[in-house]
C-alpha positions, 0 to 999 in steps of 0.5 A, a space after each residue: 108444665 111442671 117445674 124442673 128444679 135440680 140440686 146442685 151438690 158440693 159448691 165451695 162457699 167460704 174459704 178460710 184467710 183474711 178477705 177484702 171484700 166490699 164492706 171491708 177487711 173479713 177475717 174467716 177463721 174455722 169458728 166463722 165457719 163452724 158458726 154457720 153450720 150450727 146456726 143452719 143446722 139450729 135453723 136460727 133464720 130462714 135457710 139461705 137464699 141463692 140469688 142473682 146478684 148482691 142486694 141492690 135497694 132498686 130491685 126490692 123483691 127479687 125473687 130467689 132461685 134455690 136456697 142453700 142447705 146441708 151445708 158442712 165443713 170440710 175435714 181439714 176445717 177451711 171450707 164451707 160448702 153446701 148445695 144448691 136447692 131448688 134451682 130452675 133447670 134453665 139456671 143449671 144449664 148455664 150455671 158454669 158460663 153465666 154464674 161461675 162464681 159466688 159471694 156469701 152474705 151473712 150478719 154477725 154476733 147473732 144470738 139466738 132466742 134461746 141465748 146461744 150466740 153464733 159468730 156468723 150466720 149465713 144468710 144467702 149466697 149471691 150468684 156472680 157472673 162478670 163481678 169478681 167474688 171478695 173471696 177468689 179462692 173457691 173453686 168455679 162451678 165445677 162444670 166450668 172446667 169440663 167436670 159436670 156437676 152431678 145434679 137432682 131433678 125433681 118435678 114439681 106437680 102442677 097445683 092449683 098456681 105455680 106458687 102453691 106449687 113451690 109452697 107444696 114443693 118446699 114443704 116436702 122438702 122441708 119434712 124430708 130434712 126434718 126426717 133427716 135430722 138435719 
């Protein structure tokens, strides 16, 4: 059976203000926020991955569940957002009960291969169920409060194994965003 993969669009990723999070005091302010855009747009690491959970050094490998791509910042410049990509369907269908709430990761002061230096570069977004994010501001997932979230499916064609599927699935994906100019 083909995998069904959906986009979750417009989730709220990073809010502007003075945070206590797990590795301390963060401070984002609308450079923060403009840094990953470009950083993303520029392609300066691998898109985002979304997964479950916070890295823990006892569950190396963990497989991604989606990624994170047209990433922008709203009009007012205090909030980053993007879309989920490449979720399982099974995740989508509980996203709002299971994983209302999510934690970026990124590194800082990064300077890319060409000398162009980004203040923070987003490198993944975490996906929380019972643990509270360092960030309390956004929003939950919007059908969380009843509101369904619009999302895509896309059916990827059975291959030779579910991997080389993916592979085949990401790659067009990947052309399609190329195309965009993105």
């Amino acid at each position: 059976m083909p995998a069904q993969l959906v986009t979750v669009p417009s989730v709220e990723l990073i809010h502007t203000g003075t945070w206590d999070i797990s590795t301390g005091q963060w401070t984002v302010t609308t450079e923060t926020l403009e840094s990953a855009v470009a950083a993303h747009i520029a392609g300066v690491v691998r898109r985002p991955v979304l997964k479950l959970g916070h890295d823990d050094p006892r569950f190396d490998g963990q497989p991604a569940v989606g990624y994170l791509d047209n990433l922008r910042v709203t009009a007012d410049g205090q909030t980053l957002i993007g879309d989920y990509v490449g979720v399982p369907q099974w995740l989508a269908d509980v996203l709002a009960s299971a994983y209302p709430t999510r934690s970026v990761e990124g590194v800082h002061d990064v300077v890319a291969v060409d000398g162009t230096r980004y203040p923070f570069v987003l490198t993944a977004t975490a996906l929380l169920g019972v643990t509270d994010p360092g960030i309390s501001t956004l929003a939950d997932i919007p059908a969380y409060f009843g509101v369904a979230a619009k999302a895509v499916a896309v059916t990827v064609t059975a291959t030779e194994t579910p991997a080389t599927a993916m592979a085949v699935a990401l790659a067009s994906a990947r052309r399609a965003r190329r195309a965009r100019g993105k």
